[in-house]
mmCIF file of the C-alpha atoms, coordinates in Angstrom:
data_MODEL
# 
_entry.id   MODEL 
# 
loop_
_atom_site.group_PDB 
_atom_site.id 
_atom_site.type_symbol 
_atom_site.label_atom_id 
_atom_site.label_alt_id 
_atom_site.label_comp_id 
_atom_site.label_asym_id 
_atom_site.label_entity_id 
_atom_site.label_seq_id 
_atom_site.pdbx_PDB_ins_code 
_atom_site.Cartn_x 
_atom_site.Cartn_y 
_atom_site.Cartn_z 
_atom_site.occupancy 
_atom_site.B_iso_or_equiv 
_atom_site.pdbx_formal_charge 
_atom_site.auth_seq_id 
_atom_site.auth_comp_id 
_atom_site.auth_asym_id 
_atom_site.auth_atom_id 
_atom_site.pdbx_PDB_model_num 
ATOM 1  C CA . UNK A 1 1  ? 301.916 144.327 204.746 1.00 0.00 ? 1  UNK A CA 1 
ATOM 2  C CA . UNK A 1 2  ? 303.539 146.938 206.901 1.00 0.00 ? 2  UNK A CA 1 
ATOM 3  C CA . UNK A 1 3  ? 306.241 145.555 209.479 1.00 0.00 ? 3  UNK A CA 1 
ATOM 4  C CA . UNK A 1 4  ? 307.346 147.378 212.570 1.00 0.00 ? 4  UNK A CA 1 
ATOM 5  C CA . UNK A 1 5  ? 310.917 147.945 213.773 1.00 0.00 ? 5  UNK A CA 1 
ATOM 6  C CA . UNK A 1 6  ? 312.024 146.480 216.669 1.00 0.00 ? 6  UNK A CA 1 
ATOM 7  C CA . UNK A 1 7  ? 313.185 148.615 219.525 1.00 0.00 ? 7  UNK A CA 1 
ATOM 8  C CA . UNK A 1 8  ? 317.078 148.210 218.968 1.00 0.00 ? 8  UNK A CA 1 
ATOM 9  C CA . UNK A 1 9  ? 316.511 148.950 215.068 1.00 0.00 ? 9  UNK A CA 1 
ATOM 10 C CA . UNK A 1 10 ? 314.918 152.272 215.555 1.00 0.00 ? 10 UNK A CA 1 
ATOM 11 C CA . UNK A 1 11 ? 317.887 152.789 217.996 1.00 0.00 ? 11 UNK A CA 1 
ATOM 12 C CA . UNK A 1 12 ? 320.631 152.101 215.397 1.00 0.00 ? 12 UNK A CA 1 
ATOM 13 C CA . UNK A 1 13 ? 318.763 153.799 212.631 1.00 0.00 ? 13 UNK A CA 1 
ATOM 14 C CA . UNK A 1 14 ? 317.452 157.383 214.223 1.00 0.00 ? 14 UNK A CA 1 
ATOM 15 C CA . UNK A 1 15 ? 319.650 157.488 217.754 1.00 0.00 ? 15 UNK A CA 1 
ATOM 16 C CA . UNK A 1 16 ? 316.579 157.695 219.550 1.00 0.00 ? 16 UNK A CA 1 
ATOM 17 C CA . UNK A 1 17 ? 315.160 154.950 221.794 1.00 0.00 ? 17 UNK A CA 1 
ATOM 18 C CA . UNK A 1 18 ? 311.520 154.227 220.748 1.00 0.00 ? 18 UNK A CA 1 
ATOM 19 C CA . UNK A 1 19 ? 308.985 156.717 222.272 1.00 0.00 ? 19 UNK A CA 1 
ATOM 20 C CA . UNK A 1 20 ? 311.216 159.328 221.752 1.00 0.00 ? 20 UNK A CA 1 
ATOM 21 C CA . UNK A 1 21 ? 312.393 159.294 217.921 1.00 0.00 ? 21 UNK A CA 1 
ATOM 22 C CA . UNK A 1 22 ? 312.990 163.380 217.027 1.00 0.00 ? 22 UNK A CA 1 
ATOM 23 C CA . UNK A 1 23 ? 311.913 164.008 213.987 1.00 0.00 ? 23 UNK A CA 1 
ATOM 24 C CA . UNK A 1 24 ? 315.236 166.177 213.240 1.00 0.00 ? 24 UNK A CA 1 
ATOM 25 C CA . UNK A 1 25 ? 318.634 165.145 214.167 1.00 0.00 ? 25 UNK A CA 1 
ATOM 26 C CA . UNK A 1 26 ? 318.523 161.424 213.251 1.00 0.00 ? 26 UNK A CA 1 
ATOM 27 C CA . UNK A 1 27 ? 321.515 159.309 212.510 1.00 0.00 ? 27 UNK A CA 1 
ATOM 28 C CA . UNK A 1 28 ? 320.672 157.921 209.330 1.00 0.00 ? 28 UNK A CA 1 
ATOM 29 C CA . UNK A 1 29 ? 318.577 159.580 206.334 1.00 0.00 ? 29 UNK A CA 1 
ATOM 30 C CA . UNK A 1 30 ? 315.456 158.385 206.568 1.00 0.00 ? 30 UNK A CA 1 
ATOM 31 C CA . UNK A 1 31 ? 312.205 159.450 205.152 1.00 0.00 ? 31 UNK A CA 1 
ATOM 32 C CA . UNK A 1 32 ? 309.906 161.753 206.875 1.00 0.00 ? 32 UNK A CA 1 
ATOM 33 C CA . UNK A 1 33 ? 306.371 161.931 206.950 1.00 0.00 ? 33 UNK A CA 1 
ATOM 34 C CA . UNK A 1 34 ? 303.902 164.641 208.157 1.00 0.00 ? 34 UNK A CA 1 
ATOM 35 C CA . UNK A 1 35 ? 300.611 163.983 208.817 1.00 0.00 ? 35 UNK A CA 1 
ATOM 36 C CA . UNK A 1 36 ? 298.311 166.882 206.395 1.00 0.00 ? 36 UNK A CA 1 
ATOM 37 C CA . UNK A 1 37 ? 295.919 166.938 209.288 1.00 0.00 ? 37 UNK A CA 1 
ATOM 38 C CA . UNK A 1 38 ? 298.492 168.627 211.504 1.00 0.00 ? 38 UNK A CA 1 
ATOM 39 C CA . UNK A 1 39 ? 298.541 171.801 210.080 1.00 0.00 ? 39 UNK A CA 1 
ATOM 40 C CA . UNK A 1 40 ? 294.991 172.781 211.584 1.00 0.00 ? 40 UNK A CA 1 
ATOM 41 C CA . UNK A 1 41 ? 296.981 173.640 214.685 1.00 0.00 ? 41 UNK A CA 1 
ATOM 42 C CA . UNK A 1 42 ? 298.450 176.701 215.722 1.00 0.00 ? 42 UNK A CA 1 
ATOM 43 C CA . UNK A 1 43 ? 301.371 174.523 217.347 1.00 0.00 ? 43 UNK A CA 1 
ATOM 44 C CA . UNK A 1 44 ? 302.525 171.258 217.332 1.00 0.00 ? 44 UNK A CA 1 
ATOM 45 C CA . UNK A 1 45 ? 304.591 169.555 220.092 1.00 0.00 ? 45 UNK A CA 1 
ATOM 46 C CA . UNK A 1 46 ? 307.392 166.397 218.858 1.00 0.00 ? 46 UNK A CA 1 
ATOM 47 C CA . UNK A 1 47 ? 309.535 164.085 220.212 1.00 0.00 ? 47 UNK A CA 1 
ATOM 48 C CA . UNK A 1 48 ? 312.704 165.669 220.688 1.00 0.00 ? 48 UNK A CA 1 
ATOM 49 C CA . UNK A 1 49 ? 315.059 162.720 221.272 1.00 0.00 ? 49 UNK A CA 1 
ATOM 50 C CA . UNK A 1 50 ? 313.659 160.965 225.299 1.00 0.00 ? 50 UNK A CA 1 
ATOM 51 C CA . UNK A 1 51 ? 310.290 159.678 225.745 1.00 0.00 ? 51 UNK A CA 1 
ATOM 52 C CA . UNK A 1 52 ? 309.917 162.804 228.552 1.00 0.00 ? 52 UNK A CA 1 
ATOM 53 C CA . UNK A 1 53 ? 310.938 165.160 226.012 1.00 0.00 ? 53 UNK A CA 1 
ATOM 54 C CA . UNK A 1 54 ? 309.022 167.631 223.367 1.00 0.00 ? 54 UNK A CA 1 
ATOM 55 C CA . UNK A 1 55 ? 309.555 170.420 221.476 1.00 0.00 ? 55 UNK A CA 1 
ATOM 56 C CA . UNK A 1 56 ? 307.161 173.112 220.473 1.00 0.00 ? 56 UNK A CA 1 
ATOM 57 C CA . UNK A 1 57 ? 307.011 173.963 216.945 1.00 0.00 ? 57 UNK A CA 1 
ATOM 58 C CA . UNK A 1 58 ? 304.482 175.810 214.150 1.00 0.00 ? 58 UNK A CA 1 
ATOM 59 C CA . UNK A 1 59 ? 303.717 173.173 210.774 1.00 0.00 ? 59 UNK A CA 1 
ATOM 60 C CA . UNK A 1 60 ? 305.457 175.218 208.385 1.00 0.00 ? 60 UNK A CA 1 
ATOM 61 C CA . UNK A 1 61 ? 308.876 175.393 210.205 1.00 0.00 ? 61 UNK A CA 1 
ATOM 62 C CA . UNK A 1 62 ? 308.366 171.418 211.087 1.00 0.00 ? 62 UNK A CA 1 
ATOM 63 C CA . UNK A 1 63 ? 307.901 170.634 207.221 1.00 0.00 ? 63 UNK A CA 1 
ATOM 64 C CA . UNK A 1 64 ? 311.099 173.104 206.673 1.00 0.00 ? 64 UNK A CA 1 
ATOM 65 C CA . UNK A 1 65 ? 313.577 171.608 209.364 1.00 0.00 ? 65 UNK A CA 1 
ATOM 66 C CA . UNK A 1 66 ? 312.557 167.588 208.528 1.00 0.00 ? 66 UNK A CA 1 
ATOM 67 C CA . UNK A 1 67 ? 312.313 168.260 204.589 1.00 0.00 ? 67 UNK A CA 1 
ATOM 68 C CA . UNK A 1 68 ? 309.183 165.872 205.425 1.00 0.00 ? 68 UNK A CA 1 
ATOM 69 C CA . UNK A 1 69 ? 307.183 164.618 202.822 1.00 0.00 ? 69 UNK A CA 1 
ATOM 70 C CA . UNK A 1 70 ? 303.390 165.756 203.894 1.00 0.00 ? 70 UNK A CA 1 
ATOM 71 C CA . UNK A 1 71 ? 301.376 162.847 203.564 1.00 0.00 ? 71 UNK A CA 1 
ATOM 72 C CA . UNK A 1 72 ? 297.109 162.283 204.133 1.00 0.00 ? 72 UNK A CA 1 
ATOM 73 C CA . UNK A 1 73 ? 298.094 159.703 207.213 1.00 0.00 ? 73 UNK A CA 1 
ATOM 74 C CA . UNK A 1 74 ? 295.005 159.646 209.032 1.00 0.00 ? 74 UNK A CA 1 
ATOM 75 C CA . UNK A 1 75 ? 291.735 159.536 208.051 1.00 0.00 ? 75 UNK A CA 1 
# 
């Protein structure tokens, strides 16, 4: 069984309050994953640190800046 973290955990671990977490620039080392299904798209838009915020970025140079571990996450 999978739990969640609570709001002030993901706070205290990335930086980031929750609907916002950037995948690049987090506090703590923690492991990244990256959907395989993502890299259909020319572009892909993340979290970059506020729940109003994104950035634009290609898959290649997402799996390069994260060091993400590209995962089959959805089915």
């Amino acid at each position: 069984k999978v739990s969640m973290a609570s709001a002030d955990d993901v706070k205290y671990i990335t930086g980031f309050t929750i609907g916002g977490v950037s995948p690049i620039g987090l506090l703590k080392k923690v492991n990244v994953y990256i959907d395989n299904s993502l890299e259909r798209y020319n572009y892909l838009y993340a979290a970059a640190g506020h729940p109003n915020c994104v950035f634009k970025i290609d898959f290649d140079n997402l799996h390069k800046i994260t060091n993400g571990q590209i995962k089959v996450i959805t089915e």
